[in-house]
C-alpha positions in Angstrom: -18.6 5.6 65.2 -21.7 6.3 62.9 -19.9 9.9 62.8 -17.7 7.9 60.7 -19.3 6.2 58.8 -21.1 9.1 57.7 -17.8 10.8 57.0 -16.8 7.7 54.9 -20.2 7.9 53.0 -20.1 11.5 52.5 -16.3 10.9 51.4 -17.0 8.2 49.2 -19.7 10.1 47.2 -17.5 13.1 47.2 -15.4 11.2 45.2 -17.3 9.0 43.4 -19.0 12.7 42.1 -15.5 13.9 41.2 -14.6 11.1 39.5 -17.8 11.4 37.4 -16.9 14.7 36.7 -13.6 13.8 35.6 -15.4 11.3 33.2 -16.8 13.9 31.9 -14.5 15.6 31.1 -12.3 13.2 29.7 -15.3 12.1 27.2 -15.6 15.8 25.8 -12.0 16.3 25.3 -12.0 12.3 23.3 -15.3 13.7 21.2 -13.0 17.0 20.6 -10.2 14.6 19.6 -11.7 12.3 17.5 -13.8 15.1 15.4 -10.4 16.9 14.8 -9.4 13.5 13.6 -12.2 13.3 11.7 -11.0 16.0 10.1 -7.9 15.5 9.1 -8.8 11.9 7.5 -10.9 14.2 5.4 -8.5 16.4 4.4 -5.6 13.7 3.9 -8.2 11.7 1.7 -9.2 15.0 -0.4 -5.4 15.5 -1.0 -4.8 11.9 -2.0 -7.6 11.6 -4.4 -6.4 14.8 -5.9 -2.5 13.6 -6.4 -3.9 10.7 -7.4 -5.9 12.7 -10.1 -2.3 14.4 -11.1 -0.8 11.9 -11.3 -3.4 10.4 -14.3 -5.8 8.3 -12.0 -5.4 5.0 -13.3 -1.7 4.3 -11.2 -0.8 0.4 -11.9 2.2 0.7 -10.1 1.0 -2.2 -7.0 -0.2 -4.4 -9.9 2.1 -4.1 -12.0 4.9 -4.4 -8.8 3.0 -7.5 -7.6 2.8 -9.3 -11.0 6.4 -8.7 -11.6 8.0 -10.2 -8.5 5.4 -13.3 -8.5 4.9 -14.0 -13.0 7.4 -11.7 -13.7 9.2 -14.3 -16.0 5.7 -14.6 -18.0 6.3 -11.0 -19.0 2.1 -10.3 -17.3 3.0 -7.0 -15.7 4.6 -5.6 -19.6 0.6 -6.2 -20.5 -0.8 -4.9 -17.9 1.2 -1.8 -18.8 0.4 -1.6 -22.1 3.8 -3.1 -23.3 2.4 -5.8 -25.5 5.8 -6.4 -27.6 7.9 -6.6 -24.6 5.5 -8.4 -22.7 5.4 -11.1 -26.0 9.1 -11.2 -25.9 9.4 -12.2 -21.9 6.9 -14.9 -22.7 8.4 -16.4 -25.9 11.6 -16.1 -23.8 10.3 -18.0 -21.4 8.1 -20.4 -23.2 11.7 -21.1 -25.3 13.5 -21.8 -21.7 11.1 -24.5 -20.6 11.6 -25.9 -23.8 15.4 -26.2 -23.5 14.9 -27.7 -20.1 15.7 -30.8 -21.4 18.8 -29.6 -22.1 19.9 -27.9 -19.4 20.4 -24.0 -21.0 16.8 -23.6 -20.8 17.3 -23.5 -16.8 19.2 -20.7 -16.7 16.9 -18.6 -19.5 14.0 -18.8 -17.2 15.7 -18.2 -14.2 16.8 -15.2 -16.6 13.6 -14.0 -16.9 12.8 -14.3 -13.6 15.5 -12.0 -12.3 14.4 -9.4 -14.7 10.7 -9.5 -13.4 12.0 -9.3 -9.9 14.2 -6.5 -10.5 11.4 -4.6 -11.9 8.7 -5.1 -9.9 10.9 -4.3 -6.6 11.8 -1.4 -9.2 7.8 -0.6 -9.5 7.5 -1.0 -5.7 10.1 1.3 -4.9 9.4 4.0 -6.8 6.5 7.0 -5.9 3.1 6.9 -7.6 4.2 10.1 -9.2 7.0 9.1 -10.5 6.1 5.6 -11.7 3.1 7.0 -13.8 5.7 9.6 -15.2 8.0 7.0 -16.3 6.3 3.7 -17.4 2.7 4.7 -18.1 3.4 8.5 -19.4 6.8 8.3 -20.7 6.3 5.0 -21.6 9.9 3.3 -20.3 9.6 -0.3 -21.5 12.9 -1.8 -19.6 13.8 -1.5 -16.3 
């Protein structure tokens, strides 16, 4: 019986030694893995950062998007694009609407106004970085 047990024991670190070695190997190939990874985040981040250079660098387009859809009625996003009449005439548009509250009109103005920010910012949103800067900060596209 100690025959066996001696068997067992020689067994168990027989495998106990190949499943090290398998450990081993298994770590190498994840350090492989992840530097390759490594890698590639590097060169996905390099080509980013240079289409984000071509395409002018200072991209508003998730700003812009954002501001639409929640104070798009305040006319914020036209600002933040540079579209200071527009942006003047959302406001005063608005600003008018909450006056006419009162009387009932004004309720449908601002709810106006805040269809057309919605519809731009999802607009904004849905369009490429490339794109948007080509048409509302290059080419300078006040309206939808």
């Amino acid at each position: 019986m100690s025959d066996d047990k001696e068997d067992l024991g020689d067994k168990a670190k027989k495998v106990f030694e190949e499943a090290k070695e398998t450990a081993k190997e298994a770590a190498e190939e994840a350090k492989e893995k992840a530097g390759d990874f490594k890698e590639e985040a590097k060169k996905t981040a390099e080509e980013f950062k240079e289409g984000l250079q071509d395409a002018g660098g200072d991209n508003k387009k998730i700003l812009a998007g954002i501001l639409a859809i929640v104070l798009g009625s305040l006319g914020i996003h036209k600002f933040v694009l540079g579209y200071q009449k527009e942006g003047i005439i959302l406001l005063a548009i608005t600003l008018i609407g909450y006056v006419l509250t009162c009387v009932g009109v004004g309720v449908f103005i601002v709810w106006i106004t805040m269809l057309i920010g919605l519809i731009e910012g999802i607009i904004y949103l849905t369009k490429s970085d490339e794109e948007f800067y080509n048409t509302y900060q290059a080419g300078k596209k006040p309206w939808f």
